[in-house]
C-alpha positions as CSV (number, residue, x, y, z in Angstrom):
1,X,18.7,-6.7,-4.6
2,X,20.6,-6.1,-1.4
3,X,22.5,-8.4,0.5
4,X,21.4,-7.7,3.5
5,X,22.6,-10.3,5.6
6,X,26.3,-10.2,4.0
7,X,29.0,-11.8,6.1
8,X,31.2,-9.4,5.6
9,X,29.3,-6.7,7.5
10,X,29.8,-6.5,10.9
11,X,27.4,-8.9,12.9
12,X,25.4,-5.7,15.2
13,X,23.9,-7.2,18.6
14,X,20.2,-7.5,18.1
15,X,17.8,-7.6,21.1
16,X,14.4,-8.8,21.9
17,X,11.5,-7.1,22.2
18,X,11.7,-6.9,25.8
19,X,14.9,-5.2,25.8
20,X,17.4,-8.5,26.9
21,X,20.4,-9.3,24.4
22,X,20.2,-12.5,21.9
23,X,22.9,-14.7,23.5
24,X,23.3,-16.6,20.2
25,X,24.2,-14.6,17.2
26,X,23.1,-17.7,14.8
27,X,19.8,-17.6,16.9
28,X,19.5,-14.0,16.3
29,X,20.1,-13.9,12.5
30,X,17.9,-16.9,11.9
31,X,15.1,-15.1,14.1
32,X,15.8,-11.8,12.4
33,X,15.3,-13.9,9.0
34,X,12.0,-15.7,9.7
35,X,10.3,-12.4,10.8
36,X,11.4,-10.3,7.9
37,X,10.9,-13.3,5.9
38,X,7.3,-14.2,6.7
39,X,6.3,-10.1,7.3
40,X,2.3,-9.4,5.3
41,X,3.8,-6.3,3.5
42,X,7.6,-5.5,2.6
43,X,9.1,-3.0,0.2
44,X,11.3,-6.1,-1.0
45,X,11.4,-9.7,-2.2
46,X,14.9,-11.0,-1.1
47,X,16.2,-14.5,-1.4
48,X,16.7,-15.3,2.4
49,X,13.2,-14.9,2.8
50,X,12.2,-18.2,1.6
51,X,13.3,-21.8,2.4
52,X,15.0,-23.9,-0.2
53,X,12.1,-25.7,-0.3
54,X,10.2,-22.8,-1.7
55,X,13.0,-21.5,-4.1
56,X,13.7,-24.9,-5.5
57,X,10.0,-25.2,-5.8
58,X,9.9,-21.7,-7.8
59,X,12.6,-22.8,-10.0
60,X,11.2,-26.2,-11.4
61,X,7.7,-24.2,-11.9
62,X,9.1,-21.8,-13.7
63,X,12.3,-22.8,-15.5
64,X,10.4,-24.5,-18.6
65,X,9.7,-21.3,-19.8
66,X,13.5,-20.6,-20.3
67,X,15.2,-23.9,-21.2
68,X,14.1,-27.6,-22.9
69,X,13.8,-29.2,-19.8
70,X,13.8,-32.2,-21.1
71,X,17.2,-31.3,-22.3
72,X,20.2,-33.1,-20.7
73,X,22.3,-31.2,-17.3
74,X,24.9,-28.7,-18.6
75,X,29.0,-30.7,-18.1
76,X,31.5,-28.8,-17.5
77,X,29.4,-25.1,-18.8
78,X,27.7,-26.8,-22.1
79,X,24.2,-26.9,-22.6
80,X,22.1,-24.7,-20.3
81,X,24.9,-22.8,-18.9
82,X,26.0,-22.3,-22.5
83,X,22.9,-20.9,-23.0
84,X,23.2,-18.3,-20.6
85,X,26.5,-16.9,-21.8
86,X,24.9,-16.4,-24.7
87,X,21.8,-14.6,-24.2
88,X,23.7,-12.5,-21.5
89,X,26.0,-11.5,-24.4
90,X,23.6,-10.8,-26.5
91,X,22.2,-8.1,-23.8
92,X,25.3,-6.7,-23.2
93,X,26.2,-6.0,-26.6
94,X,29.5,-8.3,-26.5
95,X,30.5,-11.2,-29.2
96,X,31.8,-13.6,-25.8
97,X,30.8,-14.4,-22.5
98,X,31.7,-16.8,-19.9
99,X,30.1,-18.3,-16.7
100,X,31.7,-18.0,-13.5
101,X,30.7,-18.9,-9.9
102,X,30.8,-16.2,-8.6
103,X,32.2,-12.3,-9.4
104,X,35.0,-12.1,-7.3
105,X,36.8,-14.8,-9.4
106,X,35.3,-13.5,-12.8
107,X,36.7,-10.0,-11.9
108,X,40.0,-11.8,-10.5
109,X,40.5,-13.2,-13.9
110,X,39.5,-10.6,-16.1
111,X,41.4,-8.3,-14.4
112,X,44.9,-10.4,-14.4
113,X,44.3,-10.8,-18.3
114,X,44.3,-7.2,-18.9
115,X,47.4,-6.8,-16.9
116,X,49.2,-9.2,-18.8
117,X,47.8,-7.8,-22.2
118,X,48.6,-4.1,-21.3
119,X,51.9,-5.0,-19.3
120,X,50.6,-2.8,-16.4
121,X,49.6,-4.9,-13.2
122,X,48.2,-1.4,-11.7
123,X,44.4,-1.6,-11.3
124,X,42.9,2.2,-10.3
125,X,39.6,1.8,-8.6
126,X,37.7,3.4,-6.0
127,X,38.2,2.8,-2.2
128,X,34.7,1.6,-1.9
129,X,34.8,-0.9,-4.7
130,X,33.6,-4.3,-4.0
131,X,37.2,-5.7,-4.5
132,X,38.8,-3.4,-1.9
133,X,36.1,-3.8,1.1
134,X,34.8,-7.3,0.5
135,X,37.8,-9.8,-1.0
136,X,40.4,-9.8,1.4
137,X,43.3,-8.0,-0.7
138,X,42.0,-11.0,-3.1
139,X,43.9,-8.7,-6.0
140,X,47.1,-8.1,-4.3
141,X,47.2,-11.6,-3.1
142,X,45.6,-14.1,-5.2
143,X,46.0,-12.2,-8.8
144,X,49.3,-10.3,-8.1
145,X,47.6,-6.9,-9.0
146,X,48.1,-3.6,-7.3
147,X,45.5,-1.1,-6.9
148,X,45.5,2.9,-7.0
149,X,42.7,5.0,-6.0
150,X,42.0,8.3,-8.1
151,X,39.4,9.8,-5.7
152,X,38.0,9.5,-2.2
153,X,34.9,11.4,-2.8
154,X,31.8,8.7,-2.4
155,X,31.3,8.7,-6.0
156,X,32.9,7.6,-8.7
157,X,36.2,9.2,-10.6
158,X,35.7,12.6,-12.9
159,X,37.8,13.2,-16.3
160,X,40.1,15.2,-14.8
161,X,41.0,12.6,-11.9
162,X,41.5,9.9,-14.1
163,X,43.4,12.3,-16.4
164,X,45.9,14.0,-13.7
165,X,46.2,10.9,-11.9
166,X,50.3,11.3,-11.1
167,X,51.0,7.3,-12.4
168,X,50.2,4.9,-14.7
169,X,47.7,2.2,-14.7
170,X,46.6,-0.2,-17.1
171,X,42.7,-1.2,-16.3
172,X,40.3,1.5,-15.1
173,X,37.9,-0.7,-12.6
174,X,34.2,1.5,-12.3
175,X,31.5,-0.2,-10.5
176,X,28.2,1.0,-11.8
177,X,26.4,1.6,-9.3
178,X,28.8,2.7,-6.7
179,X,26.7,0.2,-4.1
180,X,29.0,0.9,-0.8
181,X,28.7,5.1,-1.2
182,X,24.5,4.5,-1.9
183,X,24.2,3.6,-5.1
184,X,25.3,6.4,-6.8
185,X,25.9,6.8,-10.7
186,X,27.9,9.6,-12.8
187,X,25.6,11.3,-14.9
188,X,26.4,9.7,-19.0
189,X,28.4,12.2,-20.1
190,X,30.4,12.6,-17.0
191,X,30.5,8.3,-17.5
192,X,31.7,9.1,-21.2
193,X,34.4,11.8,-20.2
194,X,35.4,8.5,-17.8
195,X,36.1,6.3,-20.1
196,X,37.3,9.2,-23.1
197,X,40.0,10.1,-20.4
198,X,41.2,6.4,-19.3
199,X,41.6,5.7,-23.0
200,X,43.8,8.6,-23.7
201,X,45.9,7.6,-20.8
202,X,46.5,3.8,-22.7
203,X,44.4,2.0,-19.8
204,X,41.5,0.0,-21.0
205,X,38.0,0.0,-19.1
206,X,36.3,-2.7,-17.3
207,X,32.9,-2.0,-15.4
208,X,32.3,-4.2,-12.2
209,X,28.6,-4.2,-13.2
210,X,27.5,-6.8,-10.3
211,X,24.3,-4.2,-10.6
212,X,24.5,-2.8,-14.0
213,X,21.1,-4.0,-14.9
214,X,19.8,-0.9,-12.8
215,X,21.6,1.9,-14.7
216,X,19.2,2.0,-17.5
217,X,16.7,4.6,-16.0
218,X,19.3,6.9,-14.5
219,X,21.7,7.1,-18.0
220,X,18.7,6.8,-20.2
221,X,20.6,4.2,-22.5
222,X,20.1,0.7,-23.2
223,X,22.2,-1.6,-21.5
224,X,23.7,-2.8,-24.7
225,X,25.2,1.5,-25.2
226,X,26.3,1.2,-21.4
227,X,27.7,-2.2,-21.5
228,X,29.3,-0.7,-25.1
229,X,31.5,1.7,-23.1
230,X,33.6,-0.5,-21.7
231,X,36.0,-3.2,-23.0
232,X,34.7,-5.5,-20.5
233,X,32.0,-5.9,-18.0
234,X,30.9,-7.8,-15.2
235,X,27.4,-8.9,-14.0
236,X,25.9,-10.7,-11.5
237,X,22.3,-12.9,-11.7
238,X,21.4,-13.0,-8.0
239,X,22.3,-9.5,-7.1
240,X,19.4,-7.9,-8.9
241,X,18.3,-10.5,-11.1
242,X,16.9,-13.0,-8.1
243,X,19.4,-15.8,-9.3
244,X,20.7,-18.6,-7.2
245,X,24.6,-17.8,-7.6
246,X,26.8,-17.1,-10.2
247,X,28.2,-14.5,-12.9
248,X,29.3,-13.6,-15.6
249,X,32.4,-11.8,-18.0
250,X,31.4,-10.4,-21.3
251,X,34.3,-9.0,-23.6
252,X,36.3,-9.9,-26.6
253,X,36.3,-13.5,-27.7
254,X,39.7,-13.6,-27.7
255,X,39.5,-12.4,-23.8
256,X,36.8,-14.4,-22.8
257,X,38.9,-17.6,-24.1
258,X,41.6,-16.8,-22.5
259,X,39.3,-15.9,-19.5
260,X,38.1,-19.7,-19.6
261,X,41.8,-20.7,-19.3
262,X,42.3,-19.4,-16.1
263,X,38.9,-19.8,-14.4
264,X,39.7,-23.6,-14.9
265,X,42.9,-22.5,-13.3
266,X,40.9,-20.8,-10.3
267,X,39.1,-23.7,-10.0
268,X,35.9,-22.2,-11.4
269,X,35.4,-25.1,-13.9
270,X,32.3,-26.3,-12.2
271,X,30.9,-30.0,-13.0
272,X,27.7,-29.1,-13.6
273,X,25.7,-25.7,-12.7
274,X,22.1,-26.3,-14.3
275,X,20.5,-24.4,-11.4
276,X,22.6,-21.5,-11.2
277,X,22.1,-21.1,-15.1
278,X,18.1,-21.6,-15.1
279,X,17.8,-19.5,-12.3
280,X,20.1,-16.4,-14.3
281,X,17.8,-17.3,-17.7
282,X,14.6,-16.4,-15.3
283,X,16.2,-13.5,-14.5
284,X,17.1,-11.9,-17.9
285,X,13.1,-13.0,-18.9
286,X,11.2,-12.2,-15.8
287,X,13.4,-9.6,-13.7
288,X,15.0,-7.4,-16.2
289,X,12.2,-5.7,-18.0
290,X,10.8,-4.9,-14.3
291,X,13.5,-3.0,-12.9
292,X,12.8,0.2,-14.2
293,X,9.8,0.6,-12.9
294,X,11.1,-0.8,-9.3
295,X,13.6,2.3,-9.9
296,X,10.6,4.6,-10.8
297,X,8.7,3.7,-7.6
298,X,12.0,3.5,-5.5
299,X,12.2,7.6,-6.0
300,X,8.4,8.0,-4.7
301,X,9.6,5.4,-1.7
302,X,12.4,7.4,-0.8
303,X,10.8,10.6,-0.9
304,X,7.9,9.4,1.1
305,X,10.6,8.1,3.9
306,X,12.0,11.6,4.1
307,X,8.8,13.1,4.5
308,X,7.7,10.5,6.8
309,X,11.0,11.4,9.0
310,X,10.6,14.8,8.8
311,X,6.7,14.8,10.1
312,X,7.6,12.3,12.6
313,X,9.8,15.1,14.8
314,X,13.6,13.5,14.1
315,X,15.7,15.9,14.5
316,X,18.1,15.0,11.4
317,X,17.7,12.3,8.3
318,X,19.4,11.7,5.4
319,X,17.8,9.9,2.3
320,X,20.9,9.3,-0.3
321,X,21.0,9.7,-3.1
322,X,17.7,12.2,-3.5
323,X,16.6,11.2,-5.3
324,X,17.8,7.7,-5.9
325,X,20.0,6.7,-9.1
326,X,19.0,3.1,-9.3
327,X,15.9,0.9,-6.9
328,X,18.2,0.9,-4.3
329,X,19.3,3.4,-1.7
330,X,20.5,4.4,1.9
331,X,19.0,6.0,5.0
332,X,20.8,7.6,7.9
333,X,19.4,8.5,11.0
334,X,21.5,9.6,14.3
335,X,20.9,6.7,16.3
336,X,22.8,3.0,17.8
337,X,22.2,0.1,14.8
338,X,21.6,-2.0,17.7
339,X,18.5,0.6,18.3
340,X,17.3,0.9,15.2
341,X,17.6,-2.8,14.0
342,X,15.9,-3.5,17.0
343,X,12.7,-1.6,16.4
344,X,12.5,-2.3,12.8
345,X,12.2,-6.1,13.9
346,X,9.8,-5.1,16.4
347,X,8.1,-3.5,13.5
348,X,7.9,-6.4,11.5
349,X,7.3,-8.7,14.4
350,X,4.4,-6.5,15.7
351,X,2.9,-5.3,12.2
352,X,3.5,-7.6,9.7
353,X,5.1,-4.5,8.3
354,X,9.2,-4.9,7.0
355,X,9.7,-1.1,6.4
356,X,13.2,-1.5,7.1
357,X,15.4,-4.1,7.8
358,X,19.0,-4.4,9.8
359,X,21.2,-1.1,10.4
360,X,24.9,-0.9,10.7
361,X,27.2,1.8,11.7
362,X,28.5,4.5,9.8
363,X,31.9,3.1,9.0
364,X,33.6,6.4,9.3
365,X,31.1,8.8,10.5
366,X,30.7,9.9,14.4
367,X,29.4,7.0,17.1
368,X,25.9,6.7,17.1
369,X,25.3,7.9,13.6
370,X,23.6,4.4,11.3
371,X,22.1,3.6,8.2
372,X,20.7,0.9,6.0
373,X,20.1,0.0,2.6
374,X,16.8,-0.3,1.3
375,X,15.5,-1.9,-1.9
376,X,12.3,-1.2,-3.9
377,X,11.3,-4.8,-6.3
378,X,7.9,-6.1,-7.2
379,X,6.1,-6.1,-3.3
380,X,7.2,-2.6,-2.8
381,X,4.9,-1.6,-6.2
382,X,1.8,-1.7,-3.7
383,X,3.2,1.0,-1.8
384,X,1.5,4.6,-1.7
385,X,3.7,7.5,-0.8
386,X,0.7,7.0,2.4
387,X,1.7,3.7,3.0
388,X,5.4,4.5,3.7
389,X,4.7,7.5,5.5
390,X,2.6,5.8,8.3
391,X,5.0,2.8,8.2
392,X,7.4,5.7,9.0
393,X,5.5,7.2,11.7
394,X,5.1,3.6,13.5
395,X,8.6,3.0,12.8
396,X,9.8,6.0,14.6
397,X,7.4,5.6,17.6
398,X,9.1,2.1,18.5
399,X,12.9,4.0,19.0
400,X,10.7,6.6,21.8
């Protein structure tokens, strides 16, 4: 699900109800939290709405039904964590896979492995890519990689990009979805034309898949034939899957062994993680045969918001992608994000109703033009197309 509350974004100025400025942006977030967090009706269930006491609560009820219990804490990734790499290899279609903290330092590693296999440090990625926005040049200056970019269309890289590209490279880096241009997927073959092209060039294929356990609706493949495509992927257990933390490389066993090598190296060889891991085995068994029908009702959500926008008189929208390729999608209106985030906690704070949450800027787009992200999971199933609609219409009223 989304990370809406990313520190990375840019921290917009939220005000009160009565119109005066938050003089405490901790204060604000931590009000903004509580109201989204405790709202009657929400389209999503996201880990910041609850206190730890709640989610550690959650995990001890429900964590039997995954793992022996009774079974000693995981040292040093044996036992339970173990036990994750495998059953996440096993639904990815791969003979290794190995636990990391988090997905920046399981795509650090994997990528600086293929560099040294291929003899090519040059990764080719798109300028949207999770690596490039949110890891402070952590490839250039952590891993010693470069990085091209073949396109800077918000989507991903055709055939004939990857093919005409003027240099070499050695790893071709796809992030499936695209979360930073909306969420987008290819369609499979152009996916397979992708990765046909990058392999006639020499360069092998590794899929940032922090959110591959989306793409099955869209491709209309099983994860293992996704996952198959590439000679490695990445995933992540609390990005979709509700996890605590934590991630993790599938590939090769003999580049998942060498992968272990150097995540000790990063640092990444964690005492114990038995959380972490329980939470990601709850994930695979509870989350992941839900999401495609949080995808399903995601495309009646966003179709219901445009209509919703359209009815309620403002004068431009934009629901992308329309329809959505995965649960998860962006909304534009022409309008501050200190406006809009403002009425949609006024929303929530008035209704009960979480319709939408915080709005930043358009990062290259004219001043005063906004969106935000919005994510359909298990709460959002009680939605009509009538329910969004009016939440719509109410929405809309507060920015008059």
């Amino acid at each position: 699900m989304a990370d809406t509350e990313r520190a990375s974004r840019p921290e917009t100025t939220i005000t009160t109800p009565g119109g005066a400025p938050e003089e405490d942006p901790e204060r604000a977030r931590r009000h903004r939290m509580a109201v989204f967090g405790g709202a009657e009706r929400k389209l999503a269930d996201q880990s910041v709405d609850h206190s730890l006491a709640e989610r550690l609560a959650a995990l001890v009820a429900d964590a039997g039904e995954v793992y022996d219990l009774a079974e000693s804490p995981d040292i040093y990734g044996d036992g339970v964590v173990a036990e994750l790499e495998r059953r996440t290899a096993e639904e990815l279609g791969f003979p290794a896979a190995a636990f990391f903290p988090s997905g920046t330092m399981a795509q650090q590693v994997a990528l600086r492995c293929w560099a040294a296999r291929t003899g090519n440090p040059t990764v080719a990625l798109h300028p949207l890519a999770h690596p490039e926005v949110h890891e402070r040049q952590a490839f250039s200056q952590v891993s010693g990689l470069r990085t091209v970019h073949l396109t800077d269309e918000p989507r991903l890289p055709n055939a004939s990009e990857v093919l005409d590209f003027e240099e070499p490279f050695g790893t071709l880096m796809l992030e499936l979805p695209l979360r930073d241009a909306g969420y987008v997927l290819p369609s499979w073959e152009e996916l397979v034309a992708v990765v046909e092209a990058a392999r006639e060039r020499d360069a092998v294929v590794h899929f940032d898949g922090a959110r591959l356990w989306e793409t099955t609706t869209h491709f209309g493949r099983p994860l293992r034939e996704i996952a198959g495509l590439a000679d490695s992927v990445y995933v992540s257990f609390y990005k979709t899957l509700g996890g605590l933390s934590g991630a993790v490389l599938a590939g090769p066993e003999s580049l998942v062994a060498e992968a272990r090598t150097w995540r000790h190296r990063y640092g990444g060889q964690l005492f114990q993680q038995f959380p972490a891991a329980l939470a990601g085995l709850l994930g695979l068994r509870k989350v992941l045969p839900e999401i495609p029908s949080y995808v399903a009702h995601a495309k009646v959500v966003a179709q219901a918001i445009g209509e919703g926008l359209a009815q309620a008189g403002v004068a431009w929208s934009r629901v992308h992608p329309e329809p959505p390729h995965t649960h998860e999608f962006q909304v534009w209106l022409p309008y501050d994000a200190e406006v809009l985030s403002a009425a949609a906690l006024r929303q929530a704070e008035e209704s009960g109703v979480c319709l939408f949450r915080r709005w930043l800027p358009s990062p290259s787009g004219p001043p005063g033009l906004s969106f935000t992200e919005v994510t359909v999971t298990a709460p959002g199933l009680a939605w009509t197309a009538e329910d969004v609609r009016t939440a719509v219409a109410d929405f809309v009223r507060r920015l008059r």
